[in-house]
VEXDRENLO-293773 format. One record per residue (C-alpha): residue number from 1; x, y, z; residue in one letter. Coordinates in nm, 2 decimals. Layout:
// residues N
> NUM / X / Y / Z / A .
...
END
This chain:
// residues 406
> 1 / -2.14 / 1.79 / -0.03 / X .
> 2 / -1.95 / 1.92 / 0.29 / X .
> 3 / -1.58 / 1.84 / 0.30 / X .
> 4 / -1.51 / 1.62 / 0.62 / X .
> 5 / -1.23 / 1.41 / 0.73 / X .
> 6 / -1.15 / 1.10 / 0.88 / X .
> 7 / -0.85 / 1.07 / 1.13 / X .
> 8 / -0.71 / 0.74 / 1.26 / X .
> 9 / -0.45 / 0.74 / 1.51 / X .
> 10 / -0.28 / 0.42 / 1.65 / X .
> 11 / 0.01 / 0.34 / 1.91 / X .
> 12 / 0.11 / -0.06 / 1.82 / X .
> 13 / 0.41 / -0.22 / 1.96 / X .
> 14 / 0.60 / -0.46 / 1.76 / X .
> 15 / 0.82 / -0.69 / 1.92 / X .
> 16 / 1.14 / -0.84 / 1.73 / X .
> 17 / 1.01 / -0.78 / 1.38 / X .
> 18 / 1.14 / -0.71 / 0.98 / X .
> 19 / 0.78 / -0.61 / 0.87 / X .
> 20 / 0.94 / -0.39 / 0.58 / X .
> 21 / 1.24 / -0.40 / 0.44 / X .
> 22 / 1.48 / -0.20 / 0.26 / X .
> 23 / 1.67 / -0.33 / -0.07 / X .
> 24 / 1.95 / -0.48 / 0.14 / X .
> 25 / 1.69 / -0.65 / 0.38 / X .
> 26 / 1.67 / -0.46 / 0.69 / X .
> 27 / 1.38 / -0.30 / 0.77 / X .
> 28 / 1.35 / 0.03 / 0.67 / X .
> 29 / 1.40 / 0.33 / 0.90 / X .
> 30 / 1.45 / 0.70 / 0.93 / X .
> 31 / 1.56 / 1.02 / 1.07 / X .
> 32 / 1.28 / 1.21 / 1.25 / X .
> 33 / 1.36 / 1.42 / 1.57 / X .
> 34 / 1.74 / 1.41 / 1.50 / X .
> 35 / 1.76 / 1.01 / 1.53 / X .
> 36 / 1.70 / 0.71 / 1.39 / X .
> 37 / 1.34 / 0.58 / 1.41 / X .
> 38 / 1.25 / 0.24 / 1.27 / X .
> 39 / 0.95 / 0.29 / 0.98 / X .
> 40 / 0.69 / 0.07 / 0.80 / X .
> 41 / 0.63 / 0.26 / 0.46 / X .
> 42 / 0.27 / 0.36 / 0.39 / X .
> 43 / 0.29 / 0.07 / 0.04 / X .
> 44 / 0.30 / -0.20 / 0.30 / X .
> 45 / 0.03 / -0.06 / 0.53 / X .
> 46 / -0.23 / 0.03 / 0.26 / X .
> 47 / -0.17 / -0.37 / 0.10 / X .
> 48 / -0.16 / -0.51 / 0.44 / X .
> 49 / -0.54 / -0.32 / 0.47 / X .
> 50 / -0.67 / -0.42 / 0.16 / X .
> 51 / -0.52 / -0.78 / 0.20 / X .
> 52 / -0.74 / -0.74 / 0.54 / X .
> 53 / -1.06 / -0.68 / 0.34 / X .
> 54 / -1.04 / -1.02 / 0.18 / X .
> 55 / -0.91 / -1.23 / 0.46 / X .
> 56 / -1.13 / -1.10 / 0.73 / X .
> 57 / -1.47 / -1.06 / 0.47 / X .
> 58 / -1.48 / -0.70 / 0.59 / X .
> 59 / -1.63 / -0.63 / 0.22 / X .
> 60 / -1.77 / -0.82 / -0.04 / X .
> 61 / -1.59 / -0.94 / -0.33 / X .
> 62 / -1.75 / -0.76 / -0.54 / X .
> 63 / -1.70 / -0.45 / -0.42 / X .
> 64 / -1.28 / -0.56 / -0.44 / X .
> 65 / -1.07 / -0.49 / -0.70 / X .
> 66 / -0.76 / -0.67 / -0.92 / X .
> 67 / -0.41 / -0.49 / -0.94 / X .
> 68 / -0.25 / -0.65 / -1.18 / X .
> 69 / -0.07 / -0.65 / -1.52 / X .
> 70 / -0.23 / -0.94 / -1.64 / X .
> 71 / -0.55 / -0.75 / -1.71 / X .
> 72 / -0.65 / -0.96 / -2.07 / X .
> 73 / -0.61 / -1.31 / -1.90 / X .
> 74 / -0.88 / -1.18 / -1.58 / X .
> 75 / -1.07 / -1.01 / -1.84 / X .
> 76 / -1.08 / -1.38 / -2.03 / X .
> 77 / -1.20 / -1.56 / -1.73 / X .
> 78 / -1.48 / -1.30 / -1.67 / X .
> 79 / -1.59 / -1.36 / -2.05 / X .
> 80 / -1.58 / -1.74 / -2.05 / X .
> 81 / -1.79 / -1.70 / -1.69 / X .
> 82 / -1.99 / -1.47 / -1.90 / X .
> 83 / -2.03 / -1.75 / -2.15 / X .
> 84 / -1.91 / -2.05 / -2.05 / X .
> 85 / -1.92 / -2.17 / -2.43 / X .
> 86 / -1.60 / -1.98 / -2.54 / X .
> 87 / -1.30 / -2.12 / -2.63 / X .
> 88 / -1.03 / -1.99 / -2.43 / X .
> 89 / -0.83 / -1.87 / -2.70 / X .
> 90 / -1.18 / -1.70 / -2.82 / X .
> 91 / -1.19 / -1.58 / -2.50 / X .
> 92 / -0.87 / -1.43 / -2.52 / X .
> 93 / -0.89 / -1.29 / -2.83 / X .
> 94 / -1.19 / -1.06 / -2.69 / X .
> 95 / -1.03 / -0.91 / -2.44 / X .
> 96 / -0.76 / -0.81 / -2.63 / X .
> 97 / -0.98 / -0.59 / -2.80 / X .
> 98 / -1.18 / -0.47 / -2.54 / X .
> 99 / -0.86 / -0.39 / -2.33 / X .
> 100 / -0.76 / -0.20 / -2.63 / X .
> 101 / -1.09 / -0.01 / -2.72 / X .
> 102 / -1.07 / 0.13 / -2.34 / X .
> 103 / -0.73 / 0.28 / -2.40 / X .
> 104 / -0.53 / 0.07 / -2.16 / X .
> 105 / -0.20 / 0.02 / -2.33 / X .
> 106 / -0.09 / -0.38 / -2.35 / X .
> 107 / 0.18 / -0.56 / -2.51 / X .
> 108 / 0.29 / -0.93 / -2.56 / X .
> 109 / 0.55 / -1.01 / -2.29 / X .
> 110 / 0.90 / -1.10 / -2.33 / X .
> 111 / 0.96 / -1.51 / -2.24 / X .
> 112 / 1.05 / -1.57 / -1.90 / X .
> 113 / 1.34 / -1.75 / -1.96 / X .
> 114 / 1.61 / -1.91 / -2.25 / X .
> 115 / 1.50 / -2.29 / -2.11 / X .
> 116 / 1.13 / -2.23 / -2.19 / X .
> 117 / 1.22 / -2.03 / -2.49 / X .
> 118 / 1.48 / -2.38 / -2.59 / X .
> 119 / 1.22 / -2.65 / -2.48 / X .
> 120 / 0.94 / -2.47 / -2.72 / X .
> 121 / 1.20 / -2.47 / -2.97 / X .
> 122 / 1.31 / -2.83 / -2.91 / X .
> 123 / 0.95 / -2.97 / -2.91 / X .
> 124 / 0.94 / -3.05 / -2.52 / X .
> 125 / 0.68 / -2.77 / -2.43 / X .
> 126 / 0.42 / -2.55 / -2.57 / X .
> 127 / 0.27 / -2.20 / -2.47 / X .
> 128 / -0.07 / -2.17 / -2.36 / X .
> 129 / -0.29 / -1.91 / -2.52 / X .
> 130 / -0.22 / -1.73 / -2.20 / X .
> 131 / 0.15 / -1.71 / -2.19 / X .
> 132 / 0.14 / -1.47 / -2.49 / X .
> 133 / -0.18 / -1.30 / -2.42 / X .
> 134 / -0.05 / -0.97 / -2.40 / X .
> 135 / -0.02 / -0.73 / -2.04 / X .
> 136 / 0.00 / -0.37 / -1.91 / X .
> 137 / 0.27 / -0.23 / -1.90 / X .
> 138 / 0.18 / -0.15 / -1.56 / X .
> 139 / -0.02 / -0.26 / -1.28 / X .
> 140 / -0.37 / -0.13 / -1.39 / X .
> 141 / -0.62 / -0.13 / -1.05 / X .
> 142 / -0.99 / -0.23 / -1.18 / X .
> 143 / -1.31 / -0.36 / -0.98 / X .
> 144 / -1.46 / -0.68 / -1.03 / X .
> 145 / -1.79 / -0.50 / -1.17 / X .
> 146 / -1.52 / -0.32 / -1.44 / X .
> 147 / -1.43 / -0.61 / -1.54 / X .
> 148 / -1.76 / -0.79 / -1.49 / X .
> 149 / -1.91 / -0.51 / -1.71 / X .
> 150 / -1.65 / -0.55 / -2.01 / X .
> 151 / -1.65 / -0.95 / -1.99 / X .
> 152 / -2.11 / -0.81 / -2.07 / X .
> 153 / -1.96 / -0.60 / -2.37 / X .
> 154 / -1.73 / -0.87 / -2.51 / X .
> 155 / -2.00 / -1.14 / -2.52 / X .
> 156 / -2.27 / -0.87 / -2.67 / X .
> 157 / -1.98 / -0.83 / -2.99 / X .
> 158 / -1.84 / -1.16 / -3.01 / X .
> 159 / -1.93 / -1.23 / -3.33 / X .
> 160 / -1.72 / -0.93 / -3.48 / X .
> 161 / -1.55 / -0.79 / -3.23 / X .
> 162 / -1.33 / -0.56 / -3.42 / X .
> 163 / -1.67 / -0.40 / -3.65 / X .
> 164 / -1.85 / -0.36 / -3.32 / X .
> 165 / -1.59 / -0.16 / -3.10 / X .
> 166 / -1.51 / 0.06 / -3.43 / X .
> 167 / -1.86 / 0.18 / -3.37 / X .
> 168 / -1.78 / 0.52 / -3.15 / X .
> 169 / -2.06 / 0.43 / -2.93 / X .
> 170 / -1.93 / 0.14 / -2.87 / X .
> 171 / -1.60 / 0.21 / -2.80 / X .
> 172 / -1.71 / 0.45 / -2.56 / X .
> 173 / -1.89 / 0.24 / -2.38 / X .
> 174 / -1.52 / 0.02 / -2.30 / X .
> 175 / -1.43 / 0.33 / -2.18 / X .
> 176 / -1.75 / 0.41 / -1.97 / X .
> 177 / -1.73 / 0.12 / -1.78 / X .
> 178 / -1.40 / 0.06 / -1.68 / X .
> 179 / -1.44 / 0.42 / -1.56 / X .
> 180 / -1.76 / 0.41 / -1.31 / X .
> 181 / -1.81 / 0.19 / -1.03 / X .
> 182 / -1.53 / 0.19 / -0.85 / X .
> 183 / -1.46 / -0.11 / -0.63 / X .
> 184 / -1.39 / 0.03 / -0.25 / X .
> 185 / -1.01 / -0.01 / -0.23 / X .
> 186 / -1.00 / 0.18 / -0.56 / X .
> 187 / -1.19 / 0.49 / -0.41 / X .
> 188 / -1.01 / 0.48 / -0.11 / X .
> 189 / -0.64 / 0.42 / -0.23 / X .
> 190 / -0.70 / 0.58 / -0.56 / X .
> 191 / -0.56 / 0.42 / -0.92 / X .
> 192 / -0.30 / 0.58 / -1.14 / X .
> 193 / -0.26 / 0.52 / -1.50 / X .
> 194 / 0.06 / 0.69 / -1.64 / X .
> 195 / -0.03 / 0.74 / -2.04 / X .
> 196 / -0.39 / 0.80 / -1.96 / X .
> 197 / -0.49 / 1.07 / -1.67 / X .
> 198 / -0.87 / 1.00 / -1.77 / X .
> 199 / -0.86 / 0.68 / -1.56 / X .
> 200 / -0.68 / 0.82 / -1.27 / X .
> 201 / -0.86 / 0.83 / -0.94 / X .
> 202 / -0.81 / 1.03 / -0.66 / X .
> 203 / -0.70 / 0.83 / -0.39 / X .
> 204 / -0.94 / 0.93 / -0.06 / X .
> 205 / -0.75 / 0.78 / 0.17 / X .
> 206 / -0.38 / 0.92 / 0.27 / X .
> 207 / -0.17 / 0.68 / 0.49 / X .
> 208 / 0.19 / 0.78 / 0.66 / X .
> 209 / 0.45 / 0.60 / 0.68 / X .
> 210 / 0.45 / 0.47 / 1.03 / X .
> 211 / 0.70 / 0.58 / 1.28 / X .
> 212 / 0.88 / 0.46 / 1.59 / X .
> 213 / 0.79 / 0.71 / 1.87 / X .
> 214 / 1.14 / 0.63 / 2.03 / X .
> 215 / 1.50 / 0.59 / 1.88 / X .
> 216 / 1.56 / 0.24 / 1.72 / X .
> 217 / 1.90 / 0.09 / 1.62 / X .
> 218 / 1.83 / -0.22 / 1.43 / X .
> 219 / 2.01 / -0.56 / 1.54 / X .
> 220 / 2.14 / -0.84 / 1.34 / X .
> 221 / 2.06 / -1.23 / 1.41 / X .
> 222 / 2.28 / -1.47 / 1.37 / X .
> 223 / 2.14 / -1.81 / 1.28 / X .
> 224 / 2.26 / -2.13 / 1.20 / X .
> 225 / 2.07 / -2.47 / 1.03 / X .
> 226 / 2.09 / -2.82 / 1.10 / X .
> 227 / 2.13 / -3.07 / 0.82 / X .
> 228 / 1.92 / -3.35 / 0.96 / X .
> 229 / 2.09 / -3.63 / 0.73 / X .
> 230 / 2.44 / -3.52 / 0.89 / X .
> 231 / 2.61 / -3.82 / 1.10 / X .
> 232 / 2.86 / -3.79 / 1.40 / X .
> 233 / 3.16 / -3.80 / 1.16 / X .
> 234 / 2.98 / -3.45 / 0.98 / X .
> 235 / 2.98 / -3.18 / 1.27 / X .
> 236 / 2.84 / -2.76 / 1.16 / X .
> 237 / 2.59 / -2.64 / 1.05 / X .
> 238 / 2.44 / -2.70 / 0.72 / X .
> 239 / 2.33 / -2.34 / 0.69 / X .
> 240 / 2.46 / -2.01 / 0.82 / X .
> 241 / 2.30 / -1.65 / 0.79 / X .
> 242 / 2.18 / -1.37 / 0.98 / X .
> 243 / 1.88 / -1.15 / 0.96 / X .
> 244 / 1.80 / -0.79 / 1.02 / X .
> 245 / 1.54 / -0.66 / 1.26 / X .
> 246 / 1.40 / -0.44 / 1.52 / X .
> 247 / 1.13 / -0.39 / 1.76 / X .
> 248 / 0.96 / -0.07 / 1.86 / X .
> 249 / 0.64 / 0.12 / 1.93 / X .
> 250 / 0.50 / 0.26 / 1.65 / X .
> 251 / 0.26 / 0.58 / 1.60 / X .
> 252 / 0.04 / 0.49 / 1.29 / X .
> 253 / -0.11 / 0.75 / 1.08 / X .
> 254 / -0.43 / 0.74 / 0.83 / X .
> 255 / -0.66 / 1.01 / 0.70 / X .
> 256 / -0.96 / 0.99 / 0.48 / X .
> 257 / -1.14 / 1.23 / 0.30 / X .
> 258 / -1.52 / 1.08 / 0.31 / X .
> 259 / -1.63 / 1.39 / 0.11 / X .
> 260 / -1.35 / 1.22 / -0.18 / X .
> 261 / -1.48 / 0.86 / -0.08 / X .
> 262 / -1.85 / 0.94 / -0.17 / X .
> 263 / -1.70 / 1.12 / -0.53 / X .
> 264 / -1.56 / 0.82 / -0.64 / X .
> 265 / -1.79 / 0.58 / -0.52 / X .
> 266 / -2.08 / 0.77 / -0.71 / X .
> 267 / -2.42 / 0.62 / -0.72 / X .
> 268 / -2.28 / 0.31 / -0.52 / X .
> 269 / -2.23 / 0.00 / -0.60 / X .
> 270 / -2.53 / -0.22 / -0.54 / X .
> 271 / -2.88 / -0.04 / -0.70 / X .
> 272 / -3.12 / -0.08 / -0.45 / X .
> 273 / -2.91 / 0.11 / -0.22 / X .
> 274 / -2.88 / 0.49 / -0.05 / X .
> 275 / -2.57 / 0.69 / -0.18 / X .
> 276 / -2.54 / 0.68 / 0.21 / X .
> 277 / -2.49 / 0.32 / 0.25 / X .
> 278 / -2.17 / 0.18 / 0.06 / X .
> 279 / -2.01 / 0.45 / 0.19 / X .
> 280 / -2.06 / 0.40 / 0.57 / X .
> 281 / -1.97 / 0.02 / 0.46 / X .
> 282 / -1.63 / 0.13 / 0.30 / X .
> 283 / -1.58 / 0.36 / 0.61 / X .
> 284 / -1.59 / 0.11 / 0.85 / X .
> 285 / -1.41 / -0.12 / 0.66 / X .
> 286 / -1.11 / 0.10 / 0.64 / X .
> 287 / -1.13 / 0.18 / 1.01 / X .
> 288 / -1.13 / -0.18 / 1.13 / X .
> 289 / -0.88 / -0.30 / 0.82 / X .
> 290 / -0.66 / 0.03 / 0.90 / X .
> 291 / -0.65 / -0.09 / 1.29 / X .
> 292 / -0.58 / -0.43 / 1.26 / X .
> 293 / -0.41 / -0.50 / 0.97 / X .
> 294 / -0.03 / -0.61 / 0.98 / X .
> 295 / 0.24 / -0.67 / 0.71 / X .
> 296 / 0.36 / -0.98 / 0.74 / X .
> 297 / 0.72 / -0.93 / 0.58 / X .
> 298 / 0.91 / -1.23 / 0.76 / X .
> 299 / 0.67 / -1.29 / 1.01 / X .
> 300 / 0.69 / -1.66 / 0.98 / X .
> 301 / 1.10 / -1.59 / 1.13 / X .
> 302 / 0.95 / -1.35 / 1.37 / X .
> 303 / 0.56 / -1.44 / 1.46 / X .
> 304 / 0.47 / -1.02 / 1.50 / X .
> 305 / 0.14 / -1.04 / 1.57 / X .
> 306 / 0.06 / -0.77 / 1.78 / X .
> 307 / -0.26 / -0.49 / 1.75 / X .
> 308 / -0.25 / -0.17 / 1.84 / X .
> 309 / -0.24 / -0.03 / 2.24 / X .
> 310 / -0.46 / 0.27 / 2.17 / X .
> 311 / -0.65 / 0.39 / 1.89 / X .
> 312 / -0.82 / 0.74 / 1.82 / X .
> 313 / -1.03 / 0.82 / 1.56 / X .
> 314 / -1.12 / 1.19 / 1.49 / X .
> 315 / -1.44 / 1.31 / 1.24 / X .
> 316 / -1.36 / 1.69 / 1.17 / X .
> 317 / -1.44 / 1.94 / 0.89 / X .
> 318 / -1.15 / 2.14 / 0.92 / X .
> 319 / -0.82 / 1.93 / 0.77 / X .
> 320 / -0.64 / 1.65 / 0.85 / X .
> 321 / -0.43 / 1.66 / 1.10 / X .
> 322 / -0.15 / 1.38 / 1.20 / X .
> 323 / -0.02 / 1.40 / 1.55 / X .
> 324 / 0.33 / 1.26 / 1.48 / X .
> 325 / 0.48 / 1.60 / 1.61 / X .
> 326 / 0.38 / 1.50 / 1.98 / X .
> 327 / 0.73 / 1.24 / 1.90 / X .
> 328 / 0.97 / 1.47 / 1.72 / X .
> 329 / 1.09 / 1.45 / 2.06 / X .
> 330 / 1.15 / 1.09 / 2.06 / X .
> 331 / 1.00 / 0.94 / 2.37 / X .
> 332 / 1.30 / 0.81 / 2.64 / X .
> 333 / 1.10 / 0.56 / 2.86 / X .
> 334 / 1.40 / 0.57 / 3.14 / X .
> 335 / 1.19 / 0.29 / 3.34 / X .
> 336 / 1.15 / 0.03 / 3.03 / X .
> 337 / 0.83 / 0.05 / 2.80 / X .
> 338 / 0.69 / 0.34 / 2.61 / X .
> 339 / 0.35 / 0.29 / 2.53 / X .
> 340 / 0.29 / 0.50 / 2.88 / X .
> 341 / 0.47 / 0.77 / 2.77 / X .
> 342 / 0.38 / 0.77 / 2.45 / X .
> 343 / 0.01 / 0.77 / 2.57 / X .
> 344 / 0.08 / 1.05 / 2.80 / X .
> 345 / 0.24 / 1.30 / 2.53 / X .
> 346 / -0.06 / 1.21 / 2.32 / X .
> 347 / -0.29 / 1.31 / 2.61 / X .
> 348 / -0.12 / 1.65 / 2.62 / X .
> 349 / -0.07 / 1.71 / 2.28 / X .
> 350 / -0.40 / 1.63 / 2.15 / X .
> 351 / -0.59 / 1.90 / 2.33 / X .
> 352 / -0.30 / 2.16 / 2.30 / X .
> 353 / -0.28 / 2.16 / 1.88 / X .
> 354 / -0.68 / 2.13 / 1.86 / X .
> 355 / -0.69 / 2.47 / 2.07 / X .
> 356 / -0.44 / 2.62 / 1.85 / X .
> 357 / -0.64 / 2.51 / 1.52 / X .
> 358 / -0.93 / 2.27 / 1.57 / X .
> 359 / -1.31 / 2.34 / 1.59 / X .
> 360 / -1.43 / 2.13 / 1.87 / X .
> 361 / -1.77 / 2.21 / 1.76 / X .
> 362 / -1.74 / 1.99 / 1.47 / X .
> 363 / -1.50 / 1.73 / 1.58 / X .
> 364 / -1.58 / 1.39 / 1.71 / X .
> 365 / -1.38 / 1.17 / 1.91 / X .
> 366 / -1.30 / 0.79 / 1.99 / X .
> 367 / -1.10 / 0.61 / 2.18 / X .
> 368 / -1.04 / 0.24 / 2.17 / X .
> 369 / -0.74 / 0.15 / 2.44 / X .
> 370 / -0.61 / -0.17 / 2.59 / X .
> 371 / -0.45 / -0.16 / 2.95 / X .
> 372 / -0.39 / 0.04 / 3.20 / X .
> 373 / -0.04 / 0.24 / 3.01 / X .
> 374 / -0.31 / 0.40 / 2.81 / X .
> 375 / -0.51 / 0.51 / 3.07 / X .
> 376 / -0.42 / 0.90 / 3.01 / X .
> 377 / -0.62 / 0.91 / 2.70 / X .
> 378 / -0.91 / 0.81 / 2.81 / X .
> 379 / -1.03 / 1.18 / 2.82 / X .
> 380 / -0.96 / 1.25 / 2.47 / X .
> 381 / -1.30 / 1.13 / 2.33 / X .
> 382 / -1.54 / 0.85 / 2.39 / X .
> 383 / -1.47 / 0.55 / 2.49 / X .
> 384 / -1.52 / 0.26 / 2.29 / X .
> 385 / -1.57 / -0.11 / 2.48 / X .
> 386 / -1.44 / -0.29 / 2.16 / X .
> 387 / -1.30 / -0.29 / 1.79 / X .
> 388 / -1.68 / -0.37 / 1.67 / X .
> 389 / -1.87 / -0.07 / 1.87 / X .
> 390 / -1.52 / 0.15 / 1.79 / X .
> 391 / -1.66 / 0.11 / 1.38 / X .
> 392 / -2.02 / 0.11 / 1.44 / X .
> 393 / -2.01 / 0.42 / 1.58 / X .
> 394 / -1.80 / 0.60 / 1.40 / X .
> 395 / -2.00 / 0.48 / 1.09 / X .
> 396 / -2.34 / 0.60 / 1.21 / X .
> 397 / -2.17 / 0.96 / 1.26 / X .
> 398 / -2.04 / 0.93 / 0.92 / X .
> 399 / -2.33 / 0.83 / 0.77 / X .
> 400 / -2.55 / 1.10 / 0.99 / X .
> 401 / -2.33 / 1.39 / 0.81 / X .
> 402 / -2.34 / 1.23 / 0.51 / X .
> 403 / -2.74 / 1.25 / 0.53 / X .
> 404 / -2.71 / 1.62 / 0.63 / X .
> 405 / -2.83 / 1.88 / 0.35 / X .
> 406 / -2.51 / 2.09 / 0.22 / X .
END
């Protein structure tokens, strides 16, 4: 298959906001240009996307995937859907050993605190099977088919589990499965597995950390709290604090390698499908959750919803290419405002590094803008009316080269 990328470029202004923070709570920044620039790490983009999947429908849960450390206890639920005439502790039990027979490394955890640990002692509470059912030692990333496909394999053994996953063929089966089929948000962000490179995925999708495309000095809010039970005699606050935050215009960054999308999809995910097909799907999934996606770190203090000013999504077969180095001059907006600006070095950049190095023969173009500060880009590419015909059409390209003979 022909290597081709995905681009996706966004301007988004953020008004008082914490969307990220740093491990003293204010929101995390950096030094780009010579000064300070407020920054959203790419963690909190890429789980504000996929958290977009789910709440938006943008993808089926099936084609969705678990991150978590508790990967016997979902595996458990699967079997006991599976057959709904387990015990949960039987349950249990087999995934245990089919989490094993994969190679995923698990352990019992610790208890979570001296008072449970005392009131099991004392009588006054019990585990559940499921408070000692062991866990990763790390946050293992596996689709609901993976699982759906061991829960299959743990019912087919039940009766001896431990004789029928000593059988190599078996065994390798465990392995098989929680291997192929990749859920969407797996093949796109990729899935690491420290003690065992055999499950790691390539991630296809590559996300910056976004940027402020002006200087930002972050500000500090001083609150206070009423105690609504105080009386006249009781004057103050029942609560004091402040909070951290900043607001700014950010440049967003995203590119995707379709060629690596399509790898780790394989054969797809549904069977009476087209290779073609789940990709386009996950492609335009991305694009839209990519666009309007948000973290929503202390958004119920600040209310942040904003979406992006402009968007511009590039299909080339050259590299990726990010065009945060239109802002290592940070923008100065002496008037108020910089979406304008920011818009207008964009228009002038854009053309000048894709002369340099691009192939405008193979690159595609789209713009998706809101208002008339973005008005200079509206020569970049085509124009799209809305979100929904921005991701149609950029998956029927996709999909068009996808159907192309190498």
């Amino acid at each position: 298959m022909n290597r081709f990328y995905l681009d996706v470029h966004a301007l988004q202004t953020v008004p008082p906001s914490n969307l990220n923070r740093d491990d003293t709570g204010a929101p995390k920044s950096a030094v780009y240009g010579g000064v300070p620039r407020a920054r959203v790490s790419s963690q909190a983009w890429k789980k504000a996307t996929r958290d977009y999947f789910k709440a938006k429908s943008l993808l089926d849960p099936s084609e969705l995937g678990v991150r978590t450390k508790k990967v016997v206890e979902v595996l458990a639920d699967h079997i006991r859907d599976a057959d709904s005439s387990l015990a949960e502790d039987d349950a249990l039990k087999l995934a245990t050993e089919v989490i094993a027979a994969t190679g995923l490394k698990t352990e019992v955890p610790k208890r979570k605190s001296s008072a449970k640990k005392a009131a099991a002692e004392d009588g006054a509470g019990e585990e559940s099977a499921k408070d000692t059912a062991p866990q990763s030692k790390y946050l293992v990333f596996l689709s609901t088919r993976q699982f759906a496909g061991l829960a299959r394999l743990a019912v087919e053994g039940a009766a001896d589990i431990k004789a029928f996953l000593k059988h190599k063929d078996n065994k390798a089966r465990a392995k098989q499965i929680a291997d192929t089929r990749h859920s969407v948000d797996i093949a796109l962000f990729g899935r690491m597995v420290a003690d065992d490179a055999d499950f790691n995925v390539d991630a296809a999708v590559q996300v910056a950390h976004a940027i402020s495309v002006h200087r930002v000095e972050n500000e500090s809010d001083y609150f206070t709290a009423v105690d609504d039970h105080n009386k006249d005699s009781e004057p103050g606050a029942g609560m004091i604090g402040t909070v951290d935050f900043n607001s700014a215009t950010l440049y967003r960054y995203a590119g995707l390698g379709v060629h690596q999308l399509a790898a780790n999809l394989g054969e797809g995910l549904r069977e009476d499908e087209s290779r073609t097909t789940p990709v386009r799907r996950a492609v335009e999934a991305f694009v839209q959750g990519f666009t309007e996606s948000l973290p929503t770190g202390k958004i119920n203090t600040f209310g942040h919803h904003t979406l992006p000013d402009a968007v511009i999504v590039k299909l080339r077969t050259t590299r990726p290419i990010s065009f945060v180095a239109a802002f290592e001059e940070p923008v100065r907006s002496d008037q108020g405002g910089h979406v304008s600006d920011a818009s207008a070095r964009l228009a002038e950049y854009v053309p000048d590094i894709e002369r340099a190095y691009g192939d405008d023969d193979s690159t595609l173009t789209w713009v998706l803008r809101v208002g008339p500060n973005t008005q200079k880009l509206a020569g970049l590419g085509i124009e799209s009316v809305n979100i929904t015909e921005l991701v149609t059409s950029v998956g029927q390209a996709v999909a068009e080269l996808l159907e192309k003979p190498a």
